[in-house]
C-alpha positions as CSV (number, residue, x, y, z in Angstrom):
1,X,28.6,-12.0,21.6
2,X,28.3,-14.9,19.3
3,X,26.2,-18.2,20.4
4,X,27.9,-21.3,21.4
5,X,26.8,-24.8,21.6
6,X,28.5,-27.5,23.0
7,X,27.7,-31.4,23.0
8,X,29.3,-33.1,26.2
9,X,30.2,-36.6,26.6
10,X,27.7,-37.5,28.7
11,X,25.2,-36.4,25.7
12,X,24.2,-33.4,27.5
13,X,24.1,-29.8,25.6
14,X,25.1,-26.6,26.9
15,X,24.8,-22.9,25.1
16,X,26.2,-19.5,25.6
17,X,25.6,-16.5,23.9
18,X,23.3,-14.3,22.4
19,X,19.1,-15.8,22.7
20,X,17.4,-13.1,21.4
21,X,14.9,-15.9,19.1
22,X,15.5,-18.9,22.2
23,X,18.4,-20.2,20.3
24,X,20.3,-21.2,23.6
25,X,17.1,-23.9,23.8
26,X,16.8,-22.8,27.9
27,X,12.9,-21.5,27.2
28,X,14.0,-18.1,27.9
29,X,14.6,-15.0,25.4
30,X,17.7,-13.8,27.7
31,X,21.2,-13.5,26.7
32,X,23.8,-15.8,29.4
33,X,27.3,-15.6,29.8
34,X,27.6,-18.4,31.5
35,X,27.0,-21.8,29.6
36,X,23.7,-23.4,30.5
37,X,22.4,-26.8,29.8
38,X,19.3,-27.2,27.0
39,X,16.7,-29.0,29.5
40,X,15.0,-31.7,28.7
41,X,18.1,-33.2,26.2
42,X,19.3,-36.3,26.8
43,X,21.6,-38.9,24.9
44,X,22.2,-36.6,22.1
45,X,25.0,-37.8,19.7
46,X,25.4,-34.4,17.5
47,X,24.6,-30.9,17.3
48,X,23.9,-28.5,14.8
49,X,23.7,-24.7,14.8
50,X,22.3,-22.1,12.2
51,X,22.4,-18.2,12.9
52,X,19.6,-18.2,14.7
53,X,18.3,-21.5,15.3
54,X,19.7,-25.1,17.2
55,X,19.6,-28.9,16.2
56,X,20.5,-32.0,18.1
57,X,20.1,-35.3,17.7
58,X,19.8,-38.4,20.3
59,X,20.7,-42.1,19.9
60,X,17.2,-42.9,19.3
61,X,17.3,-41.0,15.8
62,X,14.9,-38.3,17.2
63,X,15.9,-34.6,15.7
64,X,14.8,-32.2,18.2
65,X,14.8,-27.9,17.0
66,X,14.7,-24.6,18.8
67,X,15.3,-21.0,18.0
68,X,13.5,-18.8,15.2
69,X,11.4,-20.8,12.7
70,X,11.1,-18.4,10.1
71,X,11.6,-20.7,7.4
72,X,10.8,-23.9,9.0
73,X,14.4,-24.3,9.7
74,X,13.7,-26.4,13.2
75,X,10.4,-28.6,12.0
76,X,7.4,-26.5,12.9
């Protein structure tokens, strides 16, 4: 099972898939078949997605990043 992320209208994000490095951004490591919403997101206006890592950013201009960091791919 491939992830999925999906930016809403209202600027909410949601993820399905696989989470096995917290790519689905929901502060857990397990898998969901079921679409969940990334807490603490709000306003975002676009998404990104590597293979094992997420990106979204809000009106405001701030990038937030979640999943593995191996190569500093989400800022830390």
């Amino acid at each position: 099972m491939a992830e999925l992320r999906t930016l809403r209208a209202d600027g909410t994000v949601w993820a399905v898939g696989q989470n096995v490095f917290g790519e689905l951004g929901d502060g857990t490591t397990t898998n969901r078949s079921l679409p969940q919403q990334v807490a603490g997101l709000a306003n975002i206006v676009d998404i990104a997605a590597g293979e094992d890592h997420s990106l979204a950013k809000s009106a405001a201009g701030i990038v937030y990043g979640w999943g593995k960091n191996l190569n500093g791919q989400v800022g830390g």
